[in-house]
C-alpha positions in Angstrom: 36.4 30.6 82.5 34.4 30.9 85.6 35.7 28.5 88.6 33.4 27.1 91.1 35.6 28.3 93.9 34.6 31.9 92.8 31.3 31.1 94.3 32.2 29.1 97.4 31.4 30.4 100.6 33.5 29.5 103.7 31.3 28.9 106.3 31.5 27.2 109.3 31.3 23.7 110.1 31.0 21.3 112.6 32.7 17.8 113.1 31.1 14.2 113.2 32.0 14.7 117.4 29.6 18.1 117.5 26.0 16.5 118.3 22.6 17.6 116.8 21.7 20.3 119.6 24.6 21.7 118.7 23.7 21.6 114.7 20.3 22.9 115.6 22.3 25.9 117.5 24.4 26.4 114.4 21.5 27.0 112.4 19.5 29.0 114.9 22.6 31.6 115.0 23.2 31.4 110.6 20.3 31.8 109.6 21.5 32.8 106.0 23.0 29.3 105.7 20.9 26.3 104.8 23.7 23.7 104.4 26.8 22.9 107.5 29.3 21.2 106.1 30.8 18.4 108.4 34.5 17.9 108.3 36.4 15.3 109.6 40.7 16.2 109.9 39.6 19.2 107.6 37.9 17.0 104.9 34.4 16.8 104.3 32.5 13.9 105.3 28.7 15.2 104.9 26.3 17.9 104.6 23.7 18.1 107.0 20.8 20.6 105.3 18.8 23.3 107.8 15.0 21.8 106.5 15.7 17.7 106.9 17.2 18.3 110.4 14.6 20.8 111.7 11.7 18.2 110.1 13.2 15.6 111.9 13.7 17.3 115.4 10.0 19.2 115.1 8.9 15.2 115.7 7.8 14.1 118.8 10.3 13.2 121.4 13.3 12.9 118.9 14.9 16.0 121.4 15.4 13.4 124.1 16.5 11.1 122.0 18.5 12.0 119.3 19.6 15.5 120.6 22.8 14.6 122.4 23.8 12.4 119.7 26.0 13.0 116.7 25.3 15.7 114.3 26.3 12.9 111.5 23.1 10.8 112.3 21.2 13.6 110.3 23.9 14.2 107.5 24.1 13.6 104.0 27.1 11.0 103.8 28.1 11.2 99.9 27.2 15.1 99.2 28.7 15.9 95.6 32.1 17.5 96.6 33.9 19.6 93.6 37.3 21.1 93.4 37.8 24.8 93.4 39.3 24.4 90.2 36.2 23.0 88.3 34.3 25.4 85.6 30.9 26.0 87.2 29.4 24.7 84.1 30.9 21.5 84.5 29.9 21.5 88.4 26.4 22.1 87.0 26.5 19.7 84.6 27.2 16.9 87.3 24.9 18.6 89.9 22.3 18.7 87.1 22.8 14.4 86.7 23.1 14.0 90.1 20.7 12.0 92.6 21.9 13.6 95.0 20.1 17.0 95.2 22.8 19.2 94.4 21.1 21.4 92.7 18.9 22.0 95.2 21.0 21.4 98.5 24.4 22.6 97.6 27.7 21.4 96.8 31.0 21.3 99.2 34.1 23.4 97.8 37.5 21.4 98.7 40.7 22.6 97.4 43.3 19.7 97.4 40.5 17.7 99.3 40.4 19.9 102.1 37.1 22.0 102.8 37.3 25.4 101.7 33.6 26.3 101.7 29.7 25.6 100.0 28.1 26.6 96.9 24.2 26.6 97.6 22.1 25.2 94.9 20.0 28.6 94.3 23.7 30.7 93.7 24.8 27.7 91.5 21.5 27.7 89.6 21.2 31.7 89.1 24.7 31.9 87.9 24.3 29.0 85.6 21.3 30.7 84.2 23.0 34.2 83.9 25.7 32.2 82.0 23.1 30.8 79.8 21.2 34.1 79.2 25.1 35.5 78.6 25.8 32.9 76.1 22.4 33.5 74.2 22.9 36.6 73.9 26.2 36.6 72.6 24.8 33.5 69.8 21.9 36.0 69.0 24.4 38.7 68.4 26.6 36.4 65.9 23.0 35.3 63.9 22.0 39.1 63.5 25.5 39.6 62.4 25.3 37.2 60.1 22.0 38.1 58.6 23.8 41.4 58.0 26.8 39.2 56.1 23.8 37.2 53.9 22.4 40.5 53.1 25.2 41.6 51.9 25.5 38.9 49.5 22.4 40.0 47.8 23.3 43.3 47.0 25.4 42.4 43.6 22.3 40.8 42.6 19.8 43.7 43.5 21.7 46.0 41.6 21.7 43.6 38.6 18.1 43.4 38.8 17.3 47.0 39.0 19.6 47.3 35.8 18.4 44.6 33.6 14.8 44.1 34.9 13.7 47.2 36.5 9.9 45.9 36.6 10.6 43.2 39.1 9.6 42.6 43.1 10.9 40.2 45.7 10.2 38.7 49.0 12.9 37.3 50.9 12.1 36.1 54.3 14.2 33.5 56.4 12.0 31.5 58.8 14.9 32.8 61.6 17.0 35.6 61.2 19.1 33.8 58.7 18.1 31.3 56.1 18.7 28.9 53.4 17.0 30.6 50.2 19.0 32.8 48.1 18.1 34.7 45.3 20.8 35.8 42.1 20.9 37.9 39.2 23.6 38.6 37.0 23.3 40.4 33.4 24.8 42.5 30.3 23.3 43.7 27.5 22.0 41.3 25.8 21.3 38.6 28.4 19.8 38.2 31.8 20.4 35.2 34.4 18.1 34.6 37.5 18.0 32.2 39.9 16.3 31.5 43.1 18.2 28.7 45.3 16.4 26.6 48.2 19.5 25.5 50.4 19.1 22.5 52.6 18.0 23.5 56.5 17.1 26.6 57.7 18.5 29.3 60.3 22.6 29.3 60.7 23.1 26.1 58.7 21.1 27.0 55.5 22.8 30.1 55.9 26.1 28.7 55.4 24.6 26.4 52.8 24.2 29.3 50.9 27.3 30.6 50.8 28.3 27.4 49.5 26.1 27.8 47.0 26.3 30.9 45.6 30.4 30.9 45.4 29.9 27.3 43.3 27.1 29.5 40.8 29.5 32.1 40.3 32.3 29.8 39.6 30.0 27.4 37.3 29.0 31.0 35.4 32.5 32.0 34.6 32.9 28.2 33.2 29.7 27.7 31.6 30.2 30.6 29.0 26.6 30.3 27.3 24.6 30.4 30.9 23.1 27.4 30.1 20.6 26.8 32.8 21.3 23.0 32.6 24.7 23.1 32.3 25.1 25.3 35.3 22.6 23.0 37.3 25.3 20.0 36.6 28.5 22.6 37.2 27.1 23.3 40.6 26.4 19.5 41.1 29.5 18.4 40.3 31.0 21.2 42.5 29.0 20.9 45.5 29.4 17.2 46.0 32.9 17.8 45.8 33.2 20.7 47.8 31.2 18.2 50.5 33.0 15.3 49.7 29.3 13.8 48.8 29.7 10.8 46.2 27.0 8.1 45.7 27.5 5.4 47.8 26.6 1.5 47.5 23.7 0.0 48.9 25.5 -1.8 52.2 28.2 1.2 52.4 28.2 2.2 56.5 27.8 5.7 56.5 29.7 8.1 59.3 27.3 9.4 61.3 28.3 13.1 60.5 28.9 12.5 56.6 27.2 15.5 54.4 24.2 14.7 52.7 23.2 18.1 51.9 22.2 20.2 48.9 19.5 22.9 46.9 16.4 23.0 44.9 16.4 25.6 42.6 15.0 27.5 39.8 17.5 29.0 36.5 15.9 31.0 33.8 17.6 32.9 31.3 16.6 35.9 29.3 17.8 35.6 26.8 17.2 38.9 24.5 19.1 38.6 21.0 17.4 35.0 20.7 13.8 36.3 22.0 13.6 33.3 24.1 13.2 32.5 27.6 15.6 29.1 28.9 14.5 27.3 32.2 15.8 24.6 34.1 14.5 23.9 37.7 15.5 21.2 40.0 12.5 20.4 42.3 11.0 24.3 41.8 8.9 24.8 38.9 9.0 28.7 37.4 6.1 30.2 36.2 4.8 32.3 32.9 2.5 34.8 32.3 2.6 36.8 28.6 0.6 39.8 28.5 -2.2 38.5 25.5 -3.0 35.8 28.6 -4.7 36.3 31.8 -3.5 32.7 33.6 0.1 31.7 34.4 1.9 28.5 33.0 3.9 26.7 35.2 7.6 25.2 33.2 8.5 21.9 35.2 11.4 21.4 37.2 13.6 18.0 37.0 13.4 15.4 39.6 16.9 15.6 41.7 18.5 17.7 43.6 21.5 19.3 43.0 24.3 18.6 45.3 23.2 15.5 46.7 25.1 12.1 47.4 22.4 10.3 45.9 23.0 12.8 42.5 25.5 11.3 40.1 27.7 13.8 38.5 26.5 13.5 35.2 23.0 14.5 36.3 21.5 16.5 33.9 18.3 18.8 34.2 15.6 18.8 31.2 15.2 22.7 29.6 12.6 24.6 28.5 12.2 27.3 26.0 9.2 29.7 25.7 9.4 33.1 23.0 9.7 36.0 24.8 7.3 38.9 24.8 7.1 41.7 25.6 5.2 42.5 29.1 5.7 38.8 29.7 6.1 38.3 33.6 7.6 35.6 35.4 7.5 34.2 39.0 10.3 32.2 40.9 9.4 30.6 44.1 10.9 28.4 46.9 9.4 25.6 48.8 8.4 27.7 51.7 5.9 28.7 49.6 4.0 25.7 48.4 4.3 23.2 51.5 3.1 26.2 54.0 0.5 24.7 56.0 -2.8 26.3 55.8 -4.9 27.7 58.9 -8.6 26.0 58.1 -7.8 22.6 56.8 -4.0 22.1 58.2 -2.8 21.2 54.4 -0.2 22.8 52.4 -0.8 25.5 49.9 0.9 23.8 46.9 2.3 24.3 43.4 -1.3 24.4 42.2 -2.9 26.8 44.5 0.4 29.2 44.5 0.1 29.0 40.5 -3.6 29.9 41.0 -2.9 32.9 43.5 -0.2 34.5 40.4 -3.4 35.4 38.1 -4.5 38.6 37.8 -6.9 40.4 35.6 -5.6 42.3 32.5 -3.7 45.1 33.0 -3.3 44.8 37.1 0.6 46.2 37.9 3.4 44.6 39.1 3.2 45.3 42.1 -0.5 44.8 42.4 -0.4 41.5 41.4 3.0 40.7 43.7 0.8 42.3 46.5 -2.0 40.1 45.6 -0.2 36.9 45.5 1.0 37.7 49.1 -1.4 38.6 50.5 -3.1 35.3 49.4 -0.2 33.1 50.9 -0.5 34.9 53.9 -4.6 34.6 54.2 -3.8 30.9 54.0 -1.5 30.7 56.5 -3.8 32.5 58.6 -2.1 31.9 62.7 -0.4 28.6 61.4 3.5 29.0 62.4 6.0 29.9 59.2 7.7 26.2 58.4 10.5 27.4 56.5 12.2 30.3 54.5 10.2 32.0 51.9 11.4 33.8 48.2 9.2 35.2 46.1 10.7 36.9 43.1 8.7 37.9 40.2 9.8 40.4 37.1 8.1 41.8 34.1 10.3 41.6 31.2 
């Protein structure tokens, strides 16, 4: 930890007895030094600063009449004095609340009360801000670190994707450099489970939302034997507001000021091949169906809650759907920082309705054409407007 009496300087100083010609001497022959220190039976008693006493003696006759008297006349009589001892943020942090322009004048160094030198308020200002810069850079460092960590937690689920739905695209873009939307895919033969999770917050804490997440979804799919999509949804609920120690509380119940209210939207749909059906249950984000005889999308509604939250009982449940699968049939999993993006010309948000819209493609357009398409139609209505939160696209032919 850096010590403010690495930065003290000891230069001179003069005593309440030395007058002001003799101030105006010491600053005529220092002229590096802004700030003399008077000290009184070696403790400081005031700071007298090089522009308010050469203002003051560039008046009219204030030579003659103030020059032969004491130096204190002109001094600062409660300057902020510090200990050697004190962390120069902490001196910083006082200078920074201080009225006593310590930031800009300086600050007296005293070890066991007894003057040992000054800090100026420029040195105690840059090396506050090289801390900063220094302390940045080591959090930026940690958060691209991190994104490296959340990455890595996708790669099970890439490589289930590329086994069981080769035909498939995503994009996956945290608003920072970490984020709270996840995608997941786990399958065998005969089955395929995706999901797309929309973790509360953004940047480090959605991050860590997610790994939250994800570790109750993998423990809710080794309980839930069938992959229900509701019956995971409830699983995770049930785990999350544990694992958060969220429970409902009564109307009139006071509320800690750093109690956990946090939680996911999310979208589980499950392929589900010996059946030749398609399972879906969404909280808040809807999933969306195209079959190859169609050119138009429909979109299968989510349920109301969210999952994880204090205000969502355990015995939540979430409403499925079914659809037949066929083959060529596509479908399209989204998060929220998709639909409430904030469009360029009118300042709105894109919406469910306009996203489900921007899916359709003529007969016969690719994959990737269509993924392409859809993208590039978010983006046109975003136009300069900033990103408001983490994006996931993931859309797969089956």
């Amino acid at each position: 930890m850096f010590r403010i009496g690495q930065l003290a300087i000891a230069c001179p100083s003069l005593t309440p007895r030395h007058t002001c010609v003799e101030a105006l001497d010491y600053f005529s022959s220092h002229p590096d030094y802004d700030i003399l220190p008077i000290v009184s039976d070696e403790r400081p008693v005031g700071l007298v600063t090089r522009h308010i006493l050469l203002e003051r003696f560039s008046r009219p006759f204030h030579h003659e009449l103030f020059g032969n008297k004491s130096c204190s006349l002109f001094m600062d009589q409660q300057p902020l004095l510090v200990d050697e001892a004190d962390s120069i943020a902490t001196v910083g942090a006082v200078a920074a609340s201080d009225s006593r322009r310590a930031l800009h004048d300086g600050v007296i160094v005293t070890t066991r009360g007894k003057y040992l030198g000054t800090c100026t308020g420029p040195t105690l200002m840059q090396v506050l801000a090289d801390m900063q810069v220094e302390r940045s850079r080591q959090v930026m460092e940690g958060i691209r670190y991190a994104s490296r960590i959340q990455r890595a937690f996708l790669h099970i689920s890439n490589e289930h994707l590329a086994e069981h739905l080769p035909q498939h695209r995503i994009f996956w873009e945290p608003r920072d450099i970490v984020g709270g939307d996840y995608y997941f895919c786990r399958g065998d033969q005969d089955r395929v489970f995706v999901a797309v999770l929309d973790c509360t917050g953004h940047g480090v804490p959605g991050a860590l939302l997610t790994m939250i997440m994800s570790a109750n979804l993998e423990a809710s799919i080794a309980e839930v034997d069938s992959w229900d999509p509701s019956a995971l949804l409830a699983s995770i609920n049930r785990r999350a507001r544990a694992a958060l120690g969220q429970r409902q509380r009564a109307p009139g119940d006071d509320v800690a000021e750093d109690a956990s209210d946090d939680g996911m939207d999310a979208s589980l749909v499950l392929i589900d091949r010996r059946r030749g059906r398609l399972q879906f249950a969404g909280a808040r984000l809807p999933v969306f169906v195209s079959y190859a005889s169609r050119d138009s999308w429909i979109c299968l509604p989510a349920g109301r809650p969210g999952v994880g939250y204090a205000d969502t009982p355990d015995d939540t449940e979430w409403p499925v759907s079914e659809t037949p699968l066929e083959e060529g049939m596509r479908v399209a999993l989204a998060t929220d920082g998709l639909f409430d993006q904030i469009g360029e010309a009118r300042a709105i948000a894109y919406g469910k309705a306009r996203f489900a819209q921007s899916l359709g493609a003529a007969p016969g357009t690719g994959l990737q054409d269509s993924f392409e398409a859809t993208l590039s139609r978010y983006r046109q209505w975003q136009g300069s407007q900033t990103r408001r939160d983490d994006a996931t696209l993931l859309m797969f032919e089956v």
